[in-house]
C-alpha positions as CSV (number, residue, x, y, z in Angstrom):
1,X,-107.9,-52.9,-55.9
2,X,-109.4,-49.6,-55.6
3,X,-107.0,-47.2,-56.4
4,X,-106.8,-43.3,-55.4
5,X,-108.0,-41.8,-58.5
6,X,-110.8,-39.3,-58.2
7,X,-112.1,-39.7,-61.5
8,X,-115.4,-41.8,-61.3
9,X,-115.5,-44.7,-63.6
10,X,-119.3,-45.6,-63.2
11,X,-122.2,-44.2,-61.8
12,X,-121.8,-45.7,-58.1
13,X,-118.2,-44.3,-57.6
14,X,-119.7,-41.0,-58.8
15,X,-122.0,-40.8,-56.1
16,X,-119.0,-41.6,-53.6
17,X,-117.5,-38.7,-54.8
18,X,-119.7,-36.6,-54.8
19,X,-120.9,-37.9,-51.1
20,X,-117.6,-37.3,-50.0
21,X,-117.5,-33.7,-50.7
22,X,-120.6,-33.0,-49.2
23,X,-120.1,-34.8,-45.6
24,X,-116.5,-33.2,-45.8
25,X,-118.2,-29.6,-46.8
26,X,-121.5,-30.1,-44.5
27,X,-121.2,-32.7,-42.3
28,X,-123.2,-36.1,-42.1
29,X,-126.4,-34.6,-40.8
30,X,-126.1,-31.5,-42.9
31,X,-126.2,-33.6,-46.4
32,X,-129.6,-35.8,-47.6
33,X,-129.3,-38.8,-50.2
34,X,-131.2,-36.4,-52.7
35,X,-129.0,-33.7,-52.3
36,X,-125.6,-36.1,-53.1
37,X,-127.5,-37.9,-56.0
38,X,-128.2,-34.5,-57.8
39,X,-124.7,-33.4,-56.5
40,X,-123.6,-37.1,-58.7
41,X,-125.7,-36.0,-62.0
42,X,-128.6,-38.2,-61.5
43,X,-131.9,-36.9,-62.0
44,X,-133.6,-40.3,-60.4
45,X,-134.4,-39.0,-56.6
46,X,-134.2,-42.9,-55.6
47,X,-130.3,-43.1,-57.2
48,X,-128.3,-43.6,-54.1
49,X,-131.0,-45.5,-52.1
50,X,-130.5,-47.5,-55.0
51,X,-126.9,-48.3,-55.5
52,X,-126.6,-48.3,-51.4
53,X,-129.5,-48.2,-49.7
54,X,-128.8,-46.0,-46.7
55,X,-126.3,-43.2,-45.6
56,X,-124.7,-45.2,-43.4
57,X,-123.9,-47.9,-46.1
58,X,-122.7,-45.1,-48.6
59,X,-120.8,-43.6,-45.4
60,X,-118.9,-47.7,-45.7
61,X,-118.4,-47.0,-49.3
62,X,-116.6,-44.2,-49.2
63,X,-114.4,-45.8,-46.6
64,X,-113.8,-48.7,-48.8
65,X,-112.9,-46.5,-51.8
66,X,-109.7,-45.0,-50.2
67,X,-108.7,-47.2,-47.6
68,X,-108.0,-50.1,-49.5
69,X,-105.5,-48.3,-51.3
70,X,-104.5,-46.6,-47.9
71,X,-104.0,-50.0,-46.4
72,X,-101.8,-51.3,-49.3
73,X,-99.7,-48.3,-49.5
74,X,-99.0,-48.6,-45.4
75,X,-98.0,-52.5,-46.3
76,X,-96.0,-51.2,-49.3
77,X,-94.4,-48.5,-46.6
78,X,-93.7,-51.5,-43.7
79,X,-92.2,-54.0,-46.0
80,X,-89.7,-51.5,-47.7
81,X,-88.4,-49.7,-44.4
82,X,-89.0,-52.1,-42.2
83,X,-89.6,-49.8,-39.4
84,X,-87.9,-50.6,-35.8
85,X,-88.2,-46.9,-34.1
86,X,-91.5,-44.7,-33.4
87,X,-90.5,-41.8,-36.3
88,X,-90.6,-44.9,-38.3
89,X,-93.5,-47.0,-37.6
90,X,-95.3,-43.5,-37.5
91,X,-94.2,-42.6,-41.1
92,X,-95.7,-46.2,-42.0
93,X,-98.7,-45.6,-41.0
94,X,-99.6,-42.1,-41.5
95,X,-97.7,-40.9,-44.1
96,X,-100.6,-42.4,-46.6
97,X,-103.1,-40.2,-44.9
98,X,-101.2,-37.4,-45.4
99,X,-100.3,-38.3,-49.3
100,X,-104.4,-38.5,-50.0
101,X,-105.2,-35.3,-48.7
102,X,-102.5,-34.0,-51.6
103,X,-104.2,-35.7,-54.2
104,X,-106.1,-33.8,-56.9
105,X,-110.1,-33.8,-56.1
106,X,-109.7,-35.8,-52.8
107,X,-112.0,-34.5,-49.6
108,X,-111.3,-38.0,-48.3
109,X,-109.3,-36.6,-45.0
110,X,-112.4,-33.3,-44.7
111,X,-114.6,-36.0,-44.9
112,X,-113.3,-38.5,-42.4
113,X,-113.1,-35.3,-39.8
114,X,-116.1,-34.7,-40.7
115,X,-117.9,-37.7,-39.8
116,X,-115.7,-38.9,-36.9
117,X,-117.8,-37.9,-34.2
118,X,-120.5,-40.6,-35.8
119,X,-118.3,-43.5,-34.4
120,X,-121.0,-46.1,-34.7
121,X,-120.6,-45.4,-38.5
122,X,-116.8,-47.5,-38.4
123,X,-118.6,-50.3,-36.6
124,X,-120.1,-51.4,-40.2
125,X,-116.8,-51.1,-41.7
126,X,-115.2,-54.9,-42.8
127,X,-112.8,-56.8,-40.4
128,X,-109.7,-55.9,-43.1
129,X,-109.4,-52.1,-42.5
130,X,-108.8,-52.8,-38.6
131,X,-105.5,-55.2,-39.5
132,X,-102.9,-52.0,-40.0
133,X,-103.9,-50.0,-37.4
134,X,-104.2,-52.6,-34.8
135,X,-100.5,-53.6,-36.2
136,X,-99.6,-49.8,-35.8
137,X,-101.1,-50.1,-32.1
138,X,-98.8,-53.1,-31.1
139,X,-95.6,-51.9,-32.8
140,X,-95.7,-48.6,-31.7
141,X,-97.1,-49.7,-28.2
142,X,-94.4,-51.8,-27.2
143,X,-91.8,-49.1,-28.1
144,X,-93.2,-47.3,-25.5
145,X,-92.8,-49.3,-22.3
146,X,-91.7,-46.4,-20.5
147,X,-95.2,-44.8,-20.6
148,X,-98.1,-46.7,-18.6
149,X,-101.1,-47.0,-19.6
150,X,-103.6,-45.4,-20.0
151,X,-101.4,-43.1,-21.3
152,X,-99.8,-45.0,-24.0
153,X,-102.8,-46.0,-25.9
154,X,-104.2,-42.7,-25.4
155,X,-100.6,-41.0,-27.1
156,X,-101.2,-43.6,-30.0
157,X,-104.5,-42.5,-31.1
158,X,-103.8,-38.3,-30.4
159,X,-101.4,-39.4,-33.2
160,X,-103.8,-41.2,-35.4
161,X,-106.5,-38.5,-34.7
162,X,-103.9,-35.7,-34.9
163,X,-102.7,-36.9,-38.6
164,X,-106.4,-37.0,-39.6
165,X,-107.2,-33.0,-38.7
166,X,-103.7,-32.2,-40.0
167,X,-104.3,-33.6,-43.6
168,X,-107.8,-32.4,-43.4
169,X,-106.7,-28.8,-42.5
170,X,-104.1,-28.5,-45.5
171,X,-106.5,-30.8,-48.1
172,X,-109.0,-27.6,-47.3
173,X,-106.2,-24.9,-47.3
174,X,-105.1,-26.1,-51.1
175,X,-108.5,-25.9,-52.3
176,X,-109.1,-22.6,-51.8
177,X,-105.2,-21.9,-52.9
178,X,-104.2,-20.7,-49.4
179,X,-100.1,-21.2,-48.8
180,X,-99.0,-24.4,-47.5
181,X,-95.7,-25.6,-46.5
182,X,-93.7,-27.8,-49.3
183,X,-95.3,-31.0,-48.9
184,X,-91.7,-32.5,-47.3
185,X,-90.9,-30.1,-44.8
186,X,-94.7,-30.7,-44.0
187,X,-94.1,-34.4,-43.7
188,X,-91.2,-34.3,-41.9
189,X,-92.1,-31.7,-39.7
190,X,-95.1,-33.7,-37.8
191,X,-93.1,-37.2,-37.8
192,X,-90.6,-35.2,-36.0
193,X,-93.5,-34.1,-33.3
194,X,-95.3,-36.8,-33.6
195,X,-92.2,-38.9,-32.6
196,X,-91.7,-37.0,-30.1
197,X,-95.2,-36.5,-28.5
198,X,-95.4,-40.2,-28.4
199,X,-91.6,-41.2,-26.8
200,X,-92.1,-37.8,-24.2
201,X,-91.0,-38.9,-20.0
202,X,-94.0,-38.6,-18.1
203,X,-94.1,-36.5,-16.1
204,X,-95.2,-36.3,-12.0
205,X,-98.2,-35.0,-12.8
206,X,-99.1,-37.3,-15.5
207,X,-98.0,-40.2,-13.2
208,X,-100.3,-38.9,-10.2
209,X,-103.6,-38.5,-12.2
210,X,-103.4,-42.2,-13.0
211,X,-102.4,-43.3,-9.7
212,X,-105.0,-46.0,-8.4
213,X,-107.1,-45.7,-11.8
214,X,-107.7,-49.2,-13.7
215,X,-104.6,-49.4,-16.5
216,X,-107.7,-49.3,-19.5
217,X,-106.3,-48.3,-22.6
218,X,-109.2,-46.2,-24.6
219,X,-111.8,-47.5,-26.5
220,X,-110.7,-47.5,-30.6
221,X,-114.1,-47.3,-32.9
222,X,-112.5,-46.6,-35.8
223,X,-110.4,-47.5,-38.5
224,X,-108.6,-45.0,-40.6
């Protein structure tokens, strides 16, 4: 198992490190292979066509590195709580994403904001990294029978994307020492909102904008 240390044990997990600072910095166009294998410590200009042969397959790479510890940690979460309300199953599942972007070195949650508007990038990613959040999307779905759809799948994934930005905008606020709230009252704070947002009455308005339009929950291209 890949675990979420930042401290590169060979010379292929130093290139995902280093990669993942500079999409999170700059962007996906904004970064070349050259640039992120001298940005690694490799003087070979060839280095990460090498160990990955494209961006796009060092874009997977990077996703691998962290989610599969992501993943566990969520299973770890589920089976201890054993979540049966929306605060819950919304603690189990993003509470992870929030933890990474406090660990020492990460630009993991910078980086996946960063490169979220590429969404054919998560269509190479492997069939495992989709199992929690299509769990998360059932769960949570059908504690919300009260809100139709569209409108239910499109709550679930303004929380999913909503966690993303949130741990992306304190990961970037620590490293360059700006004040942040404790990390609990953080937590706590947006699983309260979150919760809420999710488990909110429709309203009229809501209700007559998706009057006579096809009940088609939006398209998911990404796992997290």
């Amino acid at each position: 198992m890949t675990t979420a240390t930042t401290t590169p044990s060979s010379t292929k997990e130093q290139i995902v490190l280093a990669a993942e600072q500079l999409f999170a910095e700059r962007g996906y166009d904004g970064v070349s292979l050259r640039e992120i294998g001298a940005a690694a410590g490799s003087s070979n200009n060839s280095a990460v066509q090498y160990h990955f042969g494209s961006k796009e397959q060092l874009v997977v790479a990077i996703f691998e590195h962290r989610l599969d510890y992501i993943d566990e940690r969520r299973g770890l979460l589920v089976a201890q709580r054993q979540p049966r309300d929306l605060r819950s199953w919304v603690e189990c599942y993003v509470l992870p994403l929030l933890e990474q972007g406090e660990m020492e070195g990460s630009h993991y949650m910078s980086f996946i904001a960063a490169v979220a508007q590429q969404s054919t990038l998560f269509d190479h990613l492997p069939g495992r990294f989709w199992s929690r959040t299509e769990e998360f999307r059932r769960a949570v779905g059908a504690l919300m029978a009260d809100v139709p759809e569209p409108l239910r799948s499109h709550r679930i994934l303004q929380v999913v994307l909503l966690s993303v930005h949130a741990a992306s905008f304190r990961e970037r606020a620590k490293a360059r020492n700006l004040d942040v709230l404790p990390f609990a009252i953080h937590v706590a704070d947006l699983l309260d909102a979150w919760a809420g947002f999710l488990a909110a009455p429709v309203s009229e308005a809501a209700q007559g904008s998706i009057t006579g339009q096809p009940a088609t929950p939006p398209g998911w291209s990404f796992a997290l």
